[in-house]
C-alpha positions in Angstrom: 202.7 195.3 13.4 205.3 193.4 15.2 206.2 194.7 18.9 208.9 193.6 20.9 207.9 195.1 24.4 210.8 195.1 26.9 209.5 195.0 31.0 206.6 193.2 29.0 204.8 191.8 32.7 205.2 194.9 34.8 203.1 197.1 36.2 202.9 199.6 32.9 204.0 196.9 30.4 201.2 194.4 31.4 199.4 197.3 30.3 200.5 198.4 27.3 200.4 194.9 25.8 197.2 194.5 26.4 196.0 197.2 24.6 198.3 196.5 21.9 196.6 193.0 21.4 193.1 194.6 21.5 194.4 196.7 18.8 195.6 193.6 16.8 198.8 193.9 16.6 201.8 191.2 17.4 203.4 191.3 20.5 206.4 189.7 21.9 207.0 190.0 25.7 210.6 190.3 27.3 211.2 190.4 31.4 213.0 188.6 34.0 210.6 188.9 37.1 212.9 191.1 38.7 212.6 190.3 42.4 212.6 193.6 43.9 208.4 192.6 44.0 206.8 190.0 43.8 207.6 188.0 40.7 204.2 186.3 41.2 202.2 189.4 41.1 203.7 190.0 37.6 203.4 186.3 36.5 199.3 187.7 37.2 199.9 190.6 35.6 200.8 188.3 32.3 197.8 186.0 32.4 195.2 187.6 29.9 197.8 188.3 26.9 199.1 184.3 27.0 196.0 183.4 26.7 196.0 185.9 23.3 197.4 184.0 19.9 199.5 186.9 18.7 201.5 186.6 22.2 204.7 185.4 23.0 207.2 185.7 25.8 210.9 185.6 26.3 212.2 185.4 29.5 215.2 187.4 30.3 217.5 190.7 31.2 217.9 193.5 29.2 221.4 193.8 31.0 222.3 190.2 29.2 223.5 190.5 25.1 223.1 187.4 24.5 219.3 187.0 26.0 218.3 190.4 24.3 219.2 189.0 20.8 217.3 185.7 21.2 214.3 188.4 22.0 215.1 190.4 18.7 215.2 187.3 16.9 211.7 185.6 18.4 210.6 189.2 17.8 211.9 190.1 14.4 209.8 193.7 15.4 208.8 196.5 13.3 208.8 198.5 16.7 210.9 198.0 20.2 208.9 199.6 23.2 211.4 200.2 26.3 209.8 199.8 29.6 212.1 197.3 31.6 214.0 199.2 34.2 214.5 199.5 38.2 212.1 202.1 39.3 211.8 204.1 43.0 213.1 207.0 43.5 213.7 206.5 47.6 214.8 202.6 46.8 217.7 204.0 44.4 219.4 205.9 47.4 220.0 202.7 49.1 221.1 200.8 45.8 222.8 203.2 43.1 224.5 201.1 41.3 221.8 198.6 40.4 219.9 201.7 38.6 222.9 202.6 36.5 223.5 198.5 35.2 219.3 198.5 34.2 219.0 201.9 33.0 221.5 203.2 32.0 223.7 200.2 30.7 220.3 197.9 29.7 219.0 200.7 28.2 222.2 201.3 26.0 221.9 197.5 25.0 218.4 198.0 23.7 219.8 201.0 21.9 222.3 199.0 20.2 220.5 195.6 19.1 217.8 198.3 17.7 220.8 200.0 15.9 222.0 196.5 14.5 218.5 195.7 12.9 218.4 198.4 10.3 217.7 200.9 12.9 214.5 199.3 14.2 212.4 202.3 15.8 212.2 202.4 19.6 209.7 204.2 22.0 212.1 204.5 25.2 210.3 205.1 28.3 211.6 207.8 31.1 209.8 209.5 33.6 209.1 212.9 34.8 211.2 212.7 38.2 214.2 213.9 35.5 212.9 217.5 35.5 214.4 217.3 39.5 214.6 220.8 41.2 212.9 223.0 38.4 210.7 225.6 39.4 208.8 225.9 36.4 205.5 224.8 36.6 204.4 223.3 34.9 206.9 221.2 33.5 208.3 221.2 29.6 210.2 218.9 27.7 212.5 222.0 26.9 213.6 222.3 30.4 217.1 221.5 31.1 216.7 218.4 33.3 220.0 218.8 34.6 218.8 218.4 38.4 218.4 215.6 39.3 217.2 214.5 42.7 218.0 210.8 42.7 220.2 208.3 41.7 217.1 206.9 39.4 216.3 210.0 37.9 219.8 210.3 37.1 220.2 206.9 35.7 216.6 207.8 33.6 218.0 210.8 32.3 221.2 209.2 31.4 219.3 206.7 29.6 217.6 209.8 27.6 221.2 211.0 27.0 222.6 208.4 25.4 218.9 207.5 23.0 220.0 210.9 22.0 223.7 210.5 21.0 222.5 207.2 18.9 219.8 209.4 16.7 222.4 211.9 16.0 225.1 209.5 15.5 222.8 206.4 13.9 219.8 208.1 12.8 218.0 205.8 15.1 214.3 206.9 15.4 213.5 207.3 19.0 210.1 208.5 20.8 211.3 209.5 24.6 208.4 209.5 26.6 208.4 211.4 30.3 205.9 209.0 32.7 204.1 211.2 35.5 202.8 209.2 38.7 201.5 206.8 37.0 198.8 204.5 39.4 196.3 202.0 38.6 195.4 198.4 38.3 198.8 195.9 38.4 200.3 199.1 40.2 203.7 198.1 42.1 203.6 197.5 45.8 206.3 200.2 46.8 204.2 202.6 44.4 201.9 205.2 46.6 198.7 204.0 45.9 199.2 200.3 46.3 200.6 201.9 50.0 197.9 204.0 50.7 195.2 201.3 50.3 197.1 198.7 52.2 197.8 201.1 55.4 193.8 202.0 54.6 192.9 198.6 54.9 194.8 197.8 58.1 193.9 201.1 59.9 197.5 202.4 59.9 198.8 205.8 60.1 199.6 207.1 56.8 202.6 209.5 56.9 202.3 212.2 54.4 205.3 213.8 53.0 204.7 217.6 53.2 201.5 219.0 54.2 200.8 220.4 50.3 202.5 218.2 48.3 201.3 217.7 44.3 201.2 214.8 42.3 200.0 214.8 38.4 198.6 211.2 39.2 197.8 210.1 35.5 196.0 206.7 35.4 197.7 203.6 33.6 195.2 203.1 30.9 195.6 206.7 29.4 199.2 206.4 29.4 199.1 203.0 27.8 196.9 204.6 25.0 199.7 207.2 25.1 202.1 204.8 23.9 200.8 202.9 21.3 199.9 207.0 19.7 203.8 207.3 20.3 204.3 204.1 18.4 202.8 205.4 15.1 204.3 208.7 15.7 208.1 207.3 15.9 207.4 204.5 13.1 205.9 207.8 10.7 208.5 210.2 11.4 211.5 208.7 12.0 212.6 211.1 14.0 213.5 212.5 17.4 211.1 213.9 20.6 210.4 213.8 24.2 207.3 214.1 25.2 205.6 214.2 28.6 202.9 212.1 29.2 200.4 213.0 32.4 197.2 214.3 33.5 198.3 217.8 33.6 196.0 218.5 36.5 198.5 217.9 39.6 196.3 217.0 42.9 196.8 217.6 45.9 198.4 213.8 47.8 196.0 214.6 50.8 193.1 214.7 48.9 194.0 211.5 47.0 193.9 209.8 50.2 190.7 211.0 51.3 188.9 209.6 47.7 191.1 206.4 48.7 189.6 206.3 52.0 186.2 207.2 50.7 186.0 204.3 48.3 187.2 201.6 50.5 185.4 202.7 53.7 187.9 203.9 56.0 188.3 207.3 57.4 192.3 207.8 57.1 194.2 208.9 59.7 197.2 211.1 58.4 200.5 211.7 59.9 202.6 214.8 58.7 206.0 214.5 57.6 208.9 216.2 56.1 209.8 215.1 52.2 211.7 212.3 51.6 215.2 212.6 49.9 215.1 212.3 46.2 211.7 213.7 46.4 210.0 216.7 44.5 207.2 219.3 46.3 205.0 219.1 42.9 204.9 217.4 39.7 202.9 218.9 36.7 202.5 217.8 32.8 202.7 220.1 29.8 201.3 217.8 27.6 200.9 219.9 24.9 203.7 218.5 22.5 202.4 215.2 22.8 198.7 216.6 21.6 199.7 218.5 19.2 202.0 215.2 18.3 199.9 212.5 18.1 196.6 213.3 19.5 197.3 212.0 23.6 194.3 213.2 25.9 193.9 211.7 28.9 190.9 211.0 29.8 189.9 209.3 33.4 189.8 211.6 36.4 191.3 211.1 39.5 187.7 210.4 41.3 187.1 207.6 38.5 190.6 206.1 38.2 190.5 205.6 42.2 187.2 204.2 41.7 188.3 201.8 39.0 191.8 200.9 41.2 189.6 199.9 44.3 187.3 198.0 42.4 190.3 196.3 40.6 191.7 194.8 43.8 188.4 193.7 44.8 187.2 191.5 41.7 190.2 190.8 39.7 192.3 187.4 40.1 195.2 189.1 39.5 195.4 191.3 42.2 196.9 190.8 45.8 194.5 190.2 48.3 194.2 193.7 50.5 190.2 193.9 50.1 
């Protein structure tokens, strides 16, 4: 199978393309080492699948026609998997417009160069931020999502709009897939985690945004096996879904930074503090769609997949040096 894997040396695309390659299956990479990190840490986060003969990368912007084709073309893919975009949901307060130009109007790009190649199927990545100020826990892909509580859960859900319009219109298979906290090795430096450890490792206060606050941390490695089981799912059917993909066993943040501390060490010192704006109380996965689906089940624990992150960013040449 031929993959063309948009946001192909980001945190989660890294990821997925690595797995797709262990599975044996072509891949062609597509980013433009987007500068709002460190392009070098993803130029790391690319090394293992050049070295892999059934990898090739196109360097460019989702936002540009005219780079996205040459993509397609290099690609000539059986599958599209969407993961480029401009994530952080305090970042896109500061910067709305940015979100809505990768988003919303690269996303509708990818939408139509898959609709101009015989309706090529595409697995279009979102994230569970969209469910905004719902009070239904835990959260369902039938929920409205008509809350949003930033501008880039707005711009994702727009995005989810708009893949909609183009399988009722087109007939254009889409899998929508609903990302929750996703952490792990190659995991972004404005991302929790990565800021957790660092402020860890420097004996910093750590503020804490609300004393309880919930996160369904799911670890990067279950949800890169979730997509390639959306892959077949959207290449069988043909269809249309959106389907969350999480632990489904929200934790406490408090406690995350205790295992955190724990495994590094250091004994954290924690500083309470009211929620950010654009920020929910709790995040929690129904993932039973996606089971009953195609078979997702995540599978590494928060205690192991903090183990497995701290030992990552002590061994690995790709990671930044914090330990």
């Amino acid at each position: 199978m031929r993959v063309l894997l948009t946001g192909a040396a980001g945190f989660i695309g890294s990821n997925v393309a690595d797995m797709l390659l262990a599975l044996g299956h072509s891949v062609t990479g597509f980013d433009n080492f987007d500068p709002y990190y460190d392009p070098g840490q993803k130029r790391r986060n690319l090394a293992a699948a050049l070295g892999h003969a059934s990898y090739r990368f196109v360097e460019g912007d989702v936002r540009d026609a005219v780079q996205l084709r040459e993509a397609f073309d290099v690609a000539t893919p059986d599958v599209v998997v969407h993961l480029a975009a401009r994530a952080g949901v305090r970042a896109s307060v500061e910067d709305p417009l940015t979100y809505v130009e990768v988003n919303e109007l690269g996303g509708l790009r990818v939408l139509l160069e898959c609709k101009n190649r015989n309706n090529t199927p595409i697995v279009y990545a979102s994230t569970s931020s969209v469910y905004g100020k719902t009070t239904v826990i835990p959260f369902r892909e039938d929920d409205p999502a008509t809350t949003p509580l930033s501008p880039y859960a707005a711009s994702k859900r727009g995005g989810e709009l708009m893949a909609f319009s183009f399988h009722e219109i087109h007939r254009l298979p889409v899998c929508l897939l609903r990302f929750f906290t996703v952490y792990g090795p190659r995991g972004r430096p404005d991302m929790a985690f990565f800021g957790f450890t660092k402020s860890l490792v420097e004996g910093r206060p750590i503020r804490l945004h609300g004393e309880a606050t919930e996160r369904d941390f799911t670890f990067v490695e279950d949800i890169a096996r979730g997509v390639t089981q959306a892959i077949d799912w959207v290449r069988r059917t043909r269809g249309f879904d959106t389907f969350n993909l999480g632990r489904s066993e929200p934790i406490v943040v408090r406690r995350v930074i205790e295992l955190l501390g724990k495994a590094i060490g250091k004994t954290p010192d924690i500083v309470l503090g009211a929620l950010e704006p654009g920020e929910a109380f709790r995040t929690a996965a129904d993932v039973t769609r996606a089971s009953d689906a195609f078979g997702y089940c995540p599978k590494v624990s928060i205690e192991e997949g903090v183990e497995r992150w701290v030992d990552w960013l002590r061994k690995s040449p790709e990671a930044p040096r914090l330990l």
